[in-house]
N, C-alpha and C positions, 0 to 999 in steps of 0.2 A: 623649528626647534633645532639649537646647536646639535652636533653629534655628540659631542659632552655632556650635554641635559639632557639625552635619550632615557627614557623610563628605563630600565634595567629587566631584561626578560626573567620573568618568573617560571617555577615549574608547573604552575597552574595553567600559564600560558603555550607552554607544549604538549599539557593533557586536553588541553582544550582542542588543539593543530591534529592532533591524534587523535580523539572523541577518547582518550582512555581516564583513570583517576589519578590524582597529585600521588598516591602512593606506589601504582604501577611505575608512575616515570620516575621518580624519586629510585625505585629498587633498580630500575633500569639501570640509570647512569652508574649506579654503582654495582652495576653486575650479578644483582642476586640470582644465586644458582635457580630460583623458582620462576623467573622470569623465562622465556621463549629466546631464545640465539635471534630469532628474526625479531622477535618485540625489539630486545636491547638493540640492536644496530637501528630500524627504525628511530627507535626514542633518542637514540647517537645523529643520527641525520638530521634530525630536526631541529636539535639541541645545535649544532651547530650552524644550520640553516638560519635560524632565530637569532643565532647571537648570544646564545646562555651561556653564563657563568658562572659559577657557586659566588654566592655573599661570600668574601675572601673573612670579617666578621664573624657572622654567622658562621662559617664550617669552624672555626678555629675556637666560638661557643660550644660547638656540640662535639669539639674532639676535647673539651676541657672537663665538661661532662661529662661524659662519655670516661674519662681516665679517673673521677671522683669514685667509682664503684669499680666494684667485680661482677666482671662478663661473666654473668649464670648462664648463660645461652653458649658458651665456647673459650667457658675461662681455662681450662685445660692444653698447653705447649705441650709436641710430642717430642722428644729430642732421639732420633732414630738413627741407629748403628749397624753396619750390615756387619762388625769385622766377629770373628769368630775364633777361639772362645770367646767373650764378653769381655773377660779380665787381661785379658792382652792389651789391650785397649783403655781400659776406664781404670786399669792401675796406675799411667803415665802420668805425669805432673802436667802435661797439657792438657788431657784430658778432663784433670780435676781442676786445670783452673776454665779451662770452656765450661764447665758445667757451671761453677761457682757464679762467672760472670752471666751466663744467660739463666740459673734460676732468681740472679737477685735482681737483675732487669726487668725478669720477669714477672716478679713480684711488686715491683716498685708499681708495675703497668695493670696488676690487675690478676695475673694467671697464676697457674701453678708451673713449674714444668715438670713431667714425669719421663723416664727413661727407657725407651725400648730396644730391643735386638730382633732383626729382622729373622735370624734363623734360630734362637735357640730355644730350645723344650719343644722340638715341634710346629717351631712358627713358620711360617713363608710369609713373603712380603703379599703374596693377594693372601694370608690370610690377615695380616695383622692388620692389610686396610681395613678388612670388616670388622674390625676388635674396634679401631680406631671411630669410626662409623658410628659402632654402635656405641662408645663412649661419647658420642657426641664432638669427638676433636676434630676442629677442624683446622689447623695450625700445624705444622711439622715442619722442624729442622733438621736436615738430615748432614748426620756429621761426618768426616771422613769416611771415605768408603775404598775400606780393605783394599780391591782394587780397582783406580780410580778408569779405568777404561769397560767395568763391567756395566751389566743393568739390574734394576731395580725393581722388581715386574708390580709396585700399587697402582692403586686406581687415582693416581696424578689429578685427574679435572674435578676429583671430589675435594683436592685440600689447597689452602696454601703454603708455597712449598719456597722455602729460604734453604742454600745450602752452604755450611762451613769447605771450602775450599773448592773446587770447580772440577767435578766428576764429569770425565771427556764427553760420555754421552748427553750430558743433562744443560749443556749452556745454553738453554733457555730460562731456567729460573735465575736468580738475582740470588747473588754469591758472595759470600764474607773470606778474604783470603790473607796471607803474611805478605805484606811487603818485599817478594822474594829480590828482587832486582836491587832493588835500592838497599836491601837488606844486606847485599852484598859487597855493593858499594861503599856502604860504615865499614865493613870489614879491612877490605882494600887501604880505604883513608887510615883506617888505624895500624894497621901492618906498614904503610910509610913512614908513619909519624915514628915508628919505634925500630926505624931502620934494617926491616925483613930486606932483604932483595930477592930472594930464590924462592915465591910460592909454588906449591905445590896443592892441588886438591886432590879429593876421597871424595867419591859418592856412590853411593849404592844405584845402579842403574834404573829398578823401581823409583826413588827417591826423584832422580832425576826426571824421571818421567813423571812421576805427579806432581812436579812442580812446572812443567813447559819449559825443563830445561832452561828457566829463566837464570838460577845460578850461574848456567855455564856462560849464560850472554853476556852476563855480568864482570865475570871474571875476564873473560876474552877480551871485551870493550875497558874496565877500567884497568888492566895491565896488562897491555898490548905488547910491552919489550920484552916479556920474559913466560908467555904460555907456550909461547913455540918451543920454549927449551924444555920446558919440565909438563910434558901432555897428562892430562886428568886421567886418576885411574878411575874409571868407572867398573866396581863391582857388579858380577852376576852372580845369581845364586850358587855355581859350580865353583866359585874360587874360592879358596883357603886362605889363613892368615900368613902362610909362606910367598902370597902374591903381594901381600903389603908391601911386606919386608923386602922381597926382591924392586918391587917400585922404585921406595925409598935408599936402597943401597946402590942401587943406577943413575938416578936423577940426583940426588943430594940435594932435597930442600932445604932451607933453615927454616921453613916454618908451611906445618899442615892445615890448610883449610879442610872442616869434612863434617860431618856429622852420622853419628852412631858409635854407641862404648867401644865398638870392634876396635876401632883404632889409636885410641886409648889404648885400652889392654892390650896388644897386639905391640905397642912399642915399648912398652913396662915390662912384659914377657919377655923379651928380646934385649933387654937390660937399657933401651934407650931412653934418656933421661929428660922428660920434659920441665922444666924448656933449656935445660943446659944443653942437650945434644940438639935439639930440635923443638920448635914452637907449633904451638895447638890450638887452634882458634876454632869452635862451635859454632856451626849455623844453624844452629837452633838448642840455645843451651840450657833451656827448661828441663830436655830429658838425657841429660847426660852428669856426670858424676858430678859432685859439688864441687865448687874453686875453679871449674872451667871458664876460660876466657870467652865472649863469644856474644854473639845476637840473643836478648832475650823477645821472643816473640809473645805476644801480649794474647795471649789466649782466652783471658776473662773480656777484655774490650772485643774482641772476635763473637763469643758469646751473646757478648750485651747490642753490640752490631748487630747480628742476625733477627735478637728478638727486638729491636724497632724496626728493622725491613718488614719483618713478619705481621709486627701488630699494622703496620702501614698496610698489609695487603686484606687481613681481614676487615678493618673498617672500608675497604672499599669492597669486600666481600670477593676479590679477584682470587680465583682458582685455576688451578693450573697450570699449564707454560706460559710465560712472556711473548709477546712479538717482539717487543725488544727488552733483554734484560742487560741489570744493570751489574755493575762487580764493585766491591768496596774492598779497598788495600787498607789493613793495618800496618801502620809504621813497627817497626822491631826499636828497640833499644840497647845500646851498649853497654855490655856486664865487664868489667875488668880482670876479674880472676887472677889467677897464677899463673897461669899456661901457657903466656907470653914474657919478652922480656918488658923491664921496664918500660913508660912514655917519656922519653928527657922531660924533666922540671918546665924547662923551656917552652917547652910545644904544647904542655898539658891544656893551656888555656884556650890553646885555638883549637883542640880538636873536638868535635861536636859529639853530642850521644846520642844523637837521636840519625836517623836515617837522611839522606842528602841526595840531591841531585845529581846522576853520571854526569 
């Protein structure tokens, strides 16, 4: 018989290699947590000893099924927050649109999702696994965290675990993050088009740091002639709005890359006039005052991103960290605002909105 006509190995035929039942090996390949660590790799060995396959059909049957009802067994998304207070956080316009995009994803799929804070009234993170536990969720997306080099102390190998933007310690799990790099890059391209020459950036040195400093890689690599003359002020917490000001009266940008109202206010304060004295461009201008020029960063697609990684890892019932995990980049989009000068007539057409290759 061709190798093409080969019968196709069933899962009966690995229960069989194994003396175990089609249902044992079946939870196996998909990892169920009630399965034995030495069963599953076993029923992994053999499965690929044999040549097994999933019907590429059949699974794509019972994921269609499967998305016709509501999981009673684990229809419950936990959407989990370490930063504290709570409203610091779930007040922000990115905040309300990640929620918006991952409950209605959610729903679309089957779940609900509900809201938690790791510390407040009392919580810790080992307690709120047990809450989560005993609510039967086994699902959590964990959203920014306050600070992204901290840790988290839950019981990890009891859920699966998807997270909004890439907490230092946690790059094992499979991550939904902003387009930072390329995000920067749209910015670049459109500060040409409207004839900036002198940028200048603002960033809060935290910021920086939870992004991997991919903004600055950005800005370095796509205006190589002109970072050396006017160096990034990167804020720490000890500096005052009289460190803006002195920046910008030494270097003389005609136009601020940055993000946080600080800088904003900080040049309106000071009587300077945006954008007649100086241009303003938001890299990330969901949470900054309206009319701002700048990247909008798609926080509901972030959302809705995360809850199909997630429902992907419950239907294979995989818990806990990755051997290798995966990242997914949301593209940003370009908001036009006020806070620039005009784009000549001319150029408008060729300059793109959407995010571009360095």
């Amino acid at each position: 018989m061709s190798k093409t006509n080969k019968a196709r190995v069933r899962l009966k035929d690995i229960a069989a290699d194994l003396g175990l039942s089609v249902s044992a090996v079946s939870m196996a390949l998909r990892e169920d947590a009630s399965i034995p660590t030495e069963t599953v790799k076993r029923v992994k060995e053999a499965a690929q000893r044999l040549g097994y396959a999933p019907d590429p059909a059949l699974s794509a049957l019972a994921a269609y099924r499967s998305g016709l009802k509501v999981r009673e067994d684990f229809n419950v998304i936990a959407l989990v927050s370490d930063i504290s207070p709570e409203g610091r956080w779930l007040s922000s316009n990115s905040a309300q649109k990640l929620i918006e995009g991952a409950t209605e994803r959610a729903r679309t799929l089957g779940y609900t999702l509900q809201y938690f804070n790791a510390w407040n009234d009392g919580m810790t993170p080992q307690r709120l696994s047990k809450v989560l536990r005993a609510r039967g969720v086994r699902g959590i997306i964990i959203g920014p965290m306050a600070d992204p080099s901290a840790t988290l102390d839950m019981d990890w190998k009891r859920f699966s675990v998807v997270m909004v933007e890439r907490a230092f310690q946690y790059g094992h799990f499979h991550h939904v993050v902003p387009n930072y790099y390329n995000d920067m890059m749209l910015v670049l391209h459109h500060l040409r088009a409207k004839g900036y020459k002198r940028p200048g950036m603002i960033l809060y040195q935290s910021l920086a740091e939870r992004v991997g400093h991919r903004w600055e890689a950005a800005y370095a690599v796509g205006w190589p002639e002109k970072t050396g003359d006017i160096p990034a002020l990167i804020l720490t917490p000890d500096m005052l709005d009289g460190n803006v000001l002195d920046w910008f009266r030494r270097y003389r940008p005609d136009v601020i890359i940055g993000r946080g109202m600080l800088i904003m206010r900080t040049l309106e304060q000071a009587g300077i006039a945006v954008p007649g004295d100086v241009g303003y461009v938001a890299l990330s201008a969901l949470d900054e005052p309206a009319g701002v020029s700048g990247i909008i960063q798609h926080r509901d697609a972030i959302g809705a991103a995360a809850v199909d990684i997630l429902n992907s890892l419950l239907h294979r019932n995989h818990c806990g960290p990755n051997t290798i995990s995966l990242g997914t980049h949301v593209d940003g989009t370009w908001h036009e605002g006020h806070t620039l000068r005009p784009t000549p007539v001319s150029l408008r057409a060729e300059i793109p909105s959407r995010a571009i290759n360095g």
